[in-house]
C-alpha positions in Angstrom: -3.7 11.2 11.3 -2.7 8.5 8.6 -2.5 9.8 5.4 -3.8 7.1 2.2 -3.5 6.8 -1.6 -5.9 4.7 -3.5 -4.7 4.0 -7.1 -5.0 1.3 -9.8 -2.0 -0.2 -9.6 -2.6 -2.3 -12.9 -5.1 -4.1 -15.2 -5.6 -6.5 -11.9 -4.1 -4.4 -8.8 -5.0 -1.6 -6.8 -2.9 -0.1 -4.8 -3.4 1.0 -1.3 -0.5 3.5 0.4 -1.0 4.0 3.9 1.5 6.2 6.2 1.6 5.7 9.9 2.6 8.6 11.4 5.9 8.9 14.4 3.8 11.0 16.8 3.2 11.5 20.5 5.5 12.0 23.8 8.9 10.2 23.4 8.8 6.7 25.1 4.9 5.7 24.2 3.5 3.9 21.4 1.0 5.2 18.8 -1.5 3.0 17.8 -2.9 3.4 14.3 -5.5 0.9 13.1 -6.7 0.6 9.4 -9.5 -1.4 8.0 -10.5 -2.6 4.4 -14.5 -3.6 3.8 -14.8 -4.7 0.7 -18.7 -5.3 -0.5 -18.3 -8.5 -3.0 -21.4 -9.1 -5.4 -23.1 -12.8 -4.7 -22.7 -12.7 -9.0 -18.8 -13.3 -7.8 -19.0 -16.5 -6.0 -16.9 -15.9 -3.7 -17.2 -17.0 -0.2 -15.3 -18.4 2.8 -14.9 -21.7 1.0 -13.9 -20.9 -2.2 -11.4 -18.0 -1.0 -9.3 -19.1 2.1 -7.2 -16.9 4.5 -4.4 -18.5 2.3 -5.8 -17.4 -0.9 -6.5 -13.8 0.4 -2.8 -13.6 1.5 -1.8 -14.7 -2.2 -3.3 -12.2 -3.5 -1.8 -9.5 -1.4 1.4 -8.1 -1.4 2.7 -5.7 1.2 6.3 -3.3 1.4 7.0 -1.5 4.8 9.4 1.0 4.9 10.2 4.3 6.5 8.1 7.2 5.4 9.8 10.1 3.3 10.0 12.9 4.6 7.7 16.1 2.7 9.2 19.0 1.6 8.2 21.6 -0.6 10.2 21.9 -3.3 11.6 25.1 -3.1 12.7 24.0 0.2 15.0 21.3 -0.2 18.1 23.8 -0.7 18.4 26.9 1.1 17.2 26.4 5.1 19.9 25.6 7.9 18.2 21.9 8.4 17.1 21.7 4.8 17.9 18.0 2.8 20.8 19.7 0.4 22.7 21.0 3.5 22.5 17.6 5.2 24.4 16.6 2.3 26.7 18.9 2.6 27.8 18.6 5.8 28.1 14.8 5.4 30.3 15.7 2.6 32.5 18.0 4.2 32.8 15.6 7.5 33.7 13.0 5.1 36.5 14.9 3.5 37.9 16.2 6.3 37.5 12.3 8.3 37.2 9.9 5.9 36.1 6.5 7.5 33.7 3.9 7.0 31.4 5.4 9.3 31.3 9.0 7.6 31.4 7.6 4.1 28.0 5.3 5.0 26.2 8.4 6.5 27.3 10.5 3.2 25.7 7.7 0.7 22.9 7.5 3.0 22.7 10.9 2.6 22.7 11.4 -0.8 20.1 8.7 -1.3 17.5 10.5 1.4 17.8 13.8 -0.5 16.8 12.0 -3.7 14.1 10.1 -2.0 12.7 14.1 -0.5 13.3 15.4 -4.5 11.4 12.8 -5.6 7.9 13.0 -3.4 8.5 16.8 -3.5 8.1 16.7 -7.2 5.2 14.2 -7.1 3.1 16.4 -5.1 4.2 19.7 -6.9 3.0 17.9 -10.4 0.1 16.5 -8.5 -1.0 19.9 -7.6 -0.2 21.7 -11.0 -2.8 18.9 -12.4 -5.6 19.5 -10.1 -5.5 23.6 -11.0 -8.3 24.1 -12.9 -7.5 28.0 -13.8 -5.1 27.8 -17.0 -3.4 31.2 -16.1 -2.4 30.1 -12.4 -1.3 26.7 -13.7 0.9 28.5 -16.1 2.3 30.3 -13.1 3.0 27.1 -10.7 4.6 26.1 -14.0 7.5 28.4 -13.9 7.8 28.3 -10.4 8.3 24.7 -10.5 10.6 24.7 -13.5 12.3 27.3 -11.4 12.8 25.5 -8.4 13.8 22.0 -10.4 16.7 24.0 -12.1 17.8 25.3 -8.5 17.9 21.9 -7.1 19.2 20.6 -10.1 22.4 23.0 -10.4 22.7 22.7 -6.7 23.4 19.2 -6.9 25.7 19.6 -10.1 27.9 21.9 -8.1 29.0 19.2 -5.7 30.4 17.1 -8.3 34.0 18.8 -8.2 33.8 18.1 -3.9 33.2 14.6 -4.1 35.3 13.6 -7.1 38.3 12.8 -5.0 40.7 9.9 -5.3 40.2 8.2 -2.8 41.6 4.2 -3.0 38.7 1.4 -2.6 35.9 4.2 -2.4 32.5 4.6 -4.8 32.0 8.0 -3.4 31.6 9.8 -6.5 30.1 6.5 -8.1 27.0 7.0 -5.8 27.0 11.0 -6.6 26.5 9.6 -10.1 23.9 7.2 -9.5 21.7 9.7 -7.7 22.7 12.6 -10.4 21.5 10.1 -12.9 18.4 9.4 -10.9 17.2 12.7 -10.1 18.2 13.9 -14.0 15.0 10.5 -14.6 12.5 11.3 -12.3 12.4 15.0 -13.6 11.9 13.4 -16.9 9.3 11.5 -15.8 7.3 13.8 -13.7 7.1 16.5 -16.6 6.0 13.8 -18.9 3.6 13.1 -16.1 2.1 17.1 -16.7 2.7 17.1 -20.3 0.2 13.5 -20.9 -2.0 14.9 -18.4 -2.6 18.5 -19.0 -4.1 20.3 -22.4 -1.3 22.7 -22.5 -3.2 24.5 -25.9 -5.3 26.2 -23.5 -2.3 29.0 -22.7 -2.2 31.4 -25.8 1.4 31.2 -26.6 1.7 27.7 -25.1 5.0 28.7 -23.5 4.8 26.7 -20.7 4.2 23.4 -23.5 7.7 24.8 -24.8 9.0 25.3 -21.5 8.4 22.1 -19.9 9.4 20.6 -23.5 13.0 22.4 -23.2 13.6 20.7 -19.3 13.4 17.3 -21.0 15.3 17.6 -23.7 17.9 19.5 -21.3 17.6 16.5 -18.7 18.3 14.6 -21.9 21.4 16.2 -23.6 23.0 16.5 -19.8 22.8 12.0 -19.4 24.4 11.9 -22.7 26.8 14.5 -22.3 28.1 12.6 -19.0 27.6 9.0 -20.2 24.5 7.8 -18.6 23.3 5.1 -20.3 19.9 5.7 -19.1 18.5 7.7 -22.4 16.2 6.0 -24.7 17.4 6.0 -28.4 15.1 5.3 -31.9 15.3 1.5 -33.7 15.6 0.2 -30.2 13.8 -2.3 -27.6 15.0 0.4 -25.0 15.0 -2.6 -22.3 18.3 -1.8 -21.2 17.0 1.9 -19.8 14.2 0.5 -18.3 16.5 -2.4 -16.5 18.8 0.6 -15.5 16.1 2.8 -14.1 14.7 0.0 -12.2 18.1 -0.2 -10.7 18.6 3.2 -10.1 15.2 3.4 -7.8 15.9 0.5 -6.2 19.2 1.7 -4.9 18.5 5.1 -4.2 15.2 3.6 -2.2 17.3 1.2 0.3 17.4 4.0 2.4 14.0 3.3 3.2 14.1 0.2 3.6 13.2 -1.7 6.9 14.2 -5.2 8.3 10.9 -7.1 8.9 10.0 -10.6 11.1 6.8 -12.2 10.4 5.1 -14.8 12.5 1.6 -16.2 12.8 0.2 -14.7 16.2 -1.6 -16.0 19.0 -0.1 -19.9 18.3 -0.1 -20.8 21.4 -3.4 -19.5 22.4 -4.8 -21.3 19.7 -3.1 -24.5 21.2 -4.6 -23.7 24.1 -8.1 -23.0 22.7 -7.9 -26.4 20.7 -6.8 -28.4 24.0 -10.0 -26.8 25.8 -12.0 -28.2 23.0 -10.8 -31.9 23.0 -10.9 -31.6 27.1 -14.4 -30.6 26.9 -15.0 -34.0 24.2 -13.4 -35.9 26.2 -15.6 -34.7 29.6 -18.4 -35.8 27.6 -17.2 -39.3 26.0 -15.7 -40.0 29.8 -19.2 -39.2 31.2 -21.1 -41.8 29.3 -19.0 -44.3 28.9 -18.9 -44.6 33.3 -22.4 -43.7 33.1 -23.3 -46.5 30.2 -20.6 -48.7 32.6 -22.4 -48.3 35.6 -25.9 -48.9 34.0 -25.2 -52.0 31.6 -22.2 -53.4 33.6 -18.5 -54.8 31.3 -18.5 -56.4 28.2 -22.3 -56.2 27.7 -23.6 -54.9 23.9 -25.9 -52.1 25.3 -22.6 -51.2 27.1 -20.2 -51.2 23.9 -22.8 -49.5 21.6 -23.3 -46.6 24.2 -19.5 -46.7 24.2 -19.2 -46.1 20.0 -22.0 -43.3 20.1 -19.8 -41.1 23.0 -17.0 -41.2 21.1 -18.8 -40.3 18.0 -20.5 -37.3 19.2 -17.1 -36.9 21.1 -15.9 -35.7 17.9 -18.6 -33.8 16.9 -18.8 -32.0 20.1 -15.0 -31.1 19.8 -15.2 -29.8 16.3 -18.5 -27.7 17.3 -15.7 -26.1 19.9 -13.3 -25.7 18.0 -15.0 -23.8 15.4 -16.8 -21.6 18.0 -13.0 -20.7 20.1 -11.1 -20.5 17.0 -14.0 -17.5 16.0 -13.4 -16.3 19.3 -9.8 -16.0 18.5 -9.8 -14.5 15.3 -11.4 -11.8 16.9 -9.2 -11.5 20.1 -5.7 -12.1 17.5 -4.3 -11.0 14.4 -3.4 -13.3 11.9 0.3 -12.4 11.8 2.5 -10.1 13.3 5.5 -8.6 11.9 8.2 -6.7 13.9 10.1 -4.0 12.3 13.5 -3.0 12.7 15.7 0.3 11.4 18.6 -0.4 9.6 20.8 -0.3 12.9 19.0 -3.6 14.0 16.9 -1.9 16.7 13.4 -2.1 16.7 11.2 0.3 16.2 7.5 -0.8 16.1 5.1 -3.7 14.7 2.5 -4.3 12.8 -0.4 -6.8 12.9 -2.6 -7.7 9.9 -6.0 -10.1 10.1 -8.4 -11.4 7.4 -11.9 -13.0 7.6 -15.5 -12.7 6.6 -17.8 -10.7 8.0 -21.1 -10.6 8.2 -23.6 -7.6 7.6 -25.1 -8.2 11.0 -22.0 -7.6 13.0 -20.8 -4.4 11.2 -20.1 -1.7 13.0 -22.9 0.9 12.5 -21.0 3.9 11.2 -20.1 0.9 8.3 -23.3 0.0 7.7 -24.4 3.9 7.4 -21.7 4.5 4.8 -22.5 1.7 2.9 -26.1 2.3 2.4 -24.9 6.4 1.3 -23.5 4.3 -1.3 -26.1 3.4 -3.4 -27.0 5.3 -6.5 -27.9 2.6 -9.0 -28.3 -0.3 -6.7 -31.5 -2.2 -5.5 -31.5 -2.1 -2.4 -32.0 -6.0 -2.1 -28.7 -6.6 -4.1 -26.7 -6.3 -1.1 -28.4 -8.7 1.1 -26.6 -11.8 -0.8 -23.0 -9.7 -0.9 -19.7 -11.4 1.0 -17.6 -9.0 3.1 -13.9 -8.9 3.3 -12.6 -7.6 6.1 -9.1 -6.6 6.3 -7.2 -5.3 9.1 -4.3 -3.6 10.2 -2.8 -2.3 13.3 0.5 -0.1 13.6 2.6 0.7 16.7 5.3 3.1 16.2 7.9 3.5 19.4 8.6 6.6 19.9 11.6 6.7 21.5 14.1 9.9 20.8 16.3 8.0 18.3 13.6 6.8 16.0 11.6 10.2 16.1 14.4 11.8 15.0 15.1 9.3 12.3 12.1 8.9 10.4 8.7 10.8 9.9 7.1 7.3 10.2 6.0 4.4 8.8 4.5 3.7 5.5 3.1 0.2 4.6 2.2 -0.4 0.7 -0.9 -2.4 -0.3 -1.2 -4.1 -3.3 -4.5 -6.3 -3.8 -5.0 -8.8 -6.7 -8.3 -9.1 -7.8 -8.1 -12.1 -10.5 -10.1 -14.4 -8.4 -13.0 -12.3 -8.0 -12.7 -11.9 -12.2 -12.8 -15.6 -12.7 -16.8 -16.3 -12.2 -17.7 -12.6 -14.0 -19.6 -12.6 -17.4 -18.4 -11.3 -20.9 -16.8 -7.8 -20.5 -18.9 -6.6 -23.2 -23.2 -7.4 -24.8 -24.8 -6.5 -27.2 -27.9 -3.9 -27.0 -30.1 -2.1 -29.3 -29.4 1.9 -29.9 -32.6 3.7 -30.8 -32.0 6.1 -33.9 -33.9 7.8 -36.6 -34.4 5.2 -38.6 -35.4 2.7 -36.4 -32.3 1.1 -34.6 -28.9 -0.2 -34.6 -27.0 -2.5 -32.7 -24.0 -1.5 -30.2 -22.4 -3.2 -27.9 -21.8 -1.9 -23.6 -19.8 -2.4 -21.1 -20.4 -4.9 -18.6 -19.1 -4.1 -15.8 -19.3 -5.0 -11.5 -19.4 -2.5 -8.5 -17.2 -3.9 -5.8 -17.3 -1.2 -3.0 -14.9 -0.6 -0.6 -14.8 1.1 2.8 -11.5 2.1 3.9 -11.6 3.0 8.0 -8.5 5.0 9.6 -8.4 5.4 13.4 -5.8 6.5 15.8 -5.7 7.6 19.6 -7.6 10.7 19.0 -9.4 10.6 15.4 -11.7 8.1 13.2 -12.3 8.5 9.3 -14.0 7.2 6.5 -13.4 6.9 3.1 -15.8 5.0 0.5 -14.7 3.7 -2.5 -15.8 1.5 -5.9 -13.9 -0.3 -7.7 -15.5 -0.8 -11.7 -14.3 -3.9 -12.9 -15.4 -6.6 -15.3 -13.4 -10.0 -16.5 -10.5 -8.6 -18.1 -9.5 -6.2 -14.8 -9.8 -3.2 -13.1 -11.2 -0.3 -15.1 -11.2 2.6 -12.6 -11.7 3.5 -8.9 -13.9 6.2 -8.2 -13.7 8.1 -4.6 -17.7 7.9 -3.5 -18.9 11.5 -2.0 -20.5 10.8 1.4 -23.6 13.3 0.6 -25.2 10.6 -1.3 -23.6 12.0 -5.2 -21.0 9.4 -6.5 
């Protein structure tokens, strides 16, 4: 099943991470289809003429690339197929062949067992967040700082292997990039616990003081080898931001994928368009041999019958048009991209469609979700709403190369919301607080509900997840996840 993330992205964005899974027999395709529903307020004012297919895709930005692989953390080094022996063994072929071949499968290597260290830590902070009880938090504590020191010195102890001198090679270059990048995102994931979590609720706040002693370690270790990635006092700091940007960047081309993008169903559309003017023409033909036939050449009845065909002659080939071209957009996708692995070969496609919808030609498990959804609404507030409807489908080839490649597929979302901000009223009025004295004036929020309905759907399963987005003219304030037995 496709896994999601929903997140604010920034004071504008959300984000929307979607990963297709490489499933299935070798040799067939998987289909995964995903689907945005976004309930726009009529206070918005935005409709089908205001906000084109061309301003949607504007406002949207999309990254595909290969899905990382999830391991738990204290199973990156140890097992027979784990990511730190991969490395290895790339290492040690490397040594004892060295070529352009082995050396590319070494950095790519080294990059993939960053890329695992880095989601592996994500959901192991992730999870030490969401534990409510402080004494078992404390616990997944030092197990994690346990298991970032053994991946960590794991790593360290290659660096005498690879420093070799070898003429017109960066192999111990990139070992220093990714020690440098791994040394950052442990950094920034125990920052990520420390902001997050109230750490006073231990009673000896050890695991404060341990988390606090792995930064400053991760810290002192970058200095000590010359990384110029720590951030110093009396300083704009860009330059560690710039190299850090760097740093993921490269470590991430291992991910990356080769895309083509072309509008789809062209000639179809051609097709449908001809069909339209044929059918005009049929008609402008018809009345002009009937009119011909009737009034006889070069008569007035005969040339006025003549202008009236061919103005309804347009008319009636605009009517068609609009009608097939409806018909098409619900037959095609608006684009389709083929994607490619890094060897050139292709490996699947997706297809991506937007358009309006209207509330009469929702499906019905949609239309159930959305009226679970109300909690504060009046019911007649959603019969002037505009619905987005975005679409997605994925097909993964799974052929015995590219299963044993990559885990899948994941596609990255980003939405702009700016134009549905433009038409929305002061973020803030004033209102009257009743006190013991009388009253006092205060000022609230004003906010707007824009609900979202985010479908998945594959070969065997369908799901649903609601969602609303709380924003007013300056951006996005939150996203809350909407609980299907009627309690946002």
């Amino acid at each position: 099943m496709i896994r999601s993330y929903i997140k604010k992205h920034d004071q504008m964005s959300f984000e929307a991470k979607l990963e297709f899974p490489a499933k299935g027999k070798s040799g067939k395709e998987n289909d995964d289809n995903f689907d945005i529903y976004l309930f726009l307020p009529s206070g918005l004012d935005i409709n089908k003429h205001n906000f084109t297919n061309r301003d949607f895709y504007n406002s949207l930005k999309t990254n595909i690339r290969l899905t990382t692989p999830l391991y738990l953390l204290r199973n990156i080094v140890g097992e027979e197929k784990s990511p730190f022996n991969r490395l290895t063994n790339s290492i040690e072929t490397f040594l004892s062949s060295p070529s352009p071949e082995t050396e590319a499968e070494y950095k790519l290597q080294v990059k993939r067992f960053c890329s695992v260290f880095g989601v592996a830590l994500r959901h192991e902070v992730n999870h030490i967040i969401s534990t409510k009880n402080a004494e078992d938090r404390d616990q997944l504590i030092k197990k994690f700082a346990k298991n970032v020191k053994k991946v960590r010195e794991n790593y360290k102890s290659l660096r005498n292997n690879i420093n070799v001198p070898l003429p017109n090679s960066r192999v111990f270059a990139v070992y220093q990039s990714a020690d440098e990048y791994q040394s950052l995102l442990v950094e920034k994931h125990i920052f990520t616990v420390i902001s997050r979590l109230s750490l006073k609720q231990t009673e000896d706040n050890q695991s404060g003081e341990l988390l606090d002693k792995m930064v400053l370690d991760e810290m002192n270790y970058r200095m000590e080898r010359g990384y110029p990635s720590v951030a110093k006092t009396g300083r704009s700091n860009e330059d560690v931001l710039h190299r850090s940007g760097r740093l993921k960047k490269f470590i991430e081309s291992n991910l990356f994928l080769n895309t083509d993008t072309k509008k789809e169903g062209v000639l179809v559309e051609q097709i449908l368009f001809s069909i339209a003017a044929g059918i005009a023409m049929v008609f402008a033909t018809g009345v002009a041999f009937a009119s011909q036939m009737f009034y006889g050449n070069l008569s007035l009845p005969f040339f006025i019958a003549l202008v009236i065909s061919y103005m309804f002659k347009d008319r009636i080939k605009e009517l068609i048009r609009i009608y097939l071209d409806k018909k098409h957009q619900k037959l095609f996708y608006d684009y389709k991209t083929n994607i490619f692995h890094q060897n050139k070969k292709k490996i699947g496609f997706l297809k991506e469609s937007f358009h309006f919808e209207q509330y009469m030609y929702l499906p019905k498990e949609i239309i159930d979700v959305r009226n679970s959804m109300r909690s504060t609404e009046i019911t007649e507030e959603s019969l002037g709403e505009k619905i987005i409807h975005y679409r997605t489908k994925v097909s993964i080839m799974n052929t015995k190369e590219t299963v044993e490649d990559f885990t899948g597929i994941t596609q990255i979302l980003r939405l702009n919301i700016s134009d549905f901000t433009r038409k929305m009223d002061d973020p803030e009025k004033e209102v009257f607080i009743r006190t013991k004295k009388g009253f006092k004036r205060a000022f609230a929020d004003r906010v707007y509900h824009i609900n979202m309905i985010l479908t998945y759907s594959d070969n065997d399963d369908v799901e649903i997840k609601p969602f609303k987005l709380i924003a007013n003219r300056k951006g996005i304030k939150r996203i809350e996840k909407i609980n299907l037995s009627g309690n946002d």
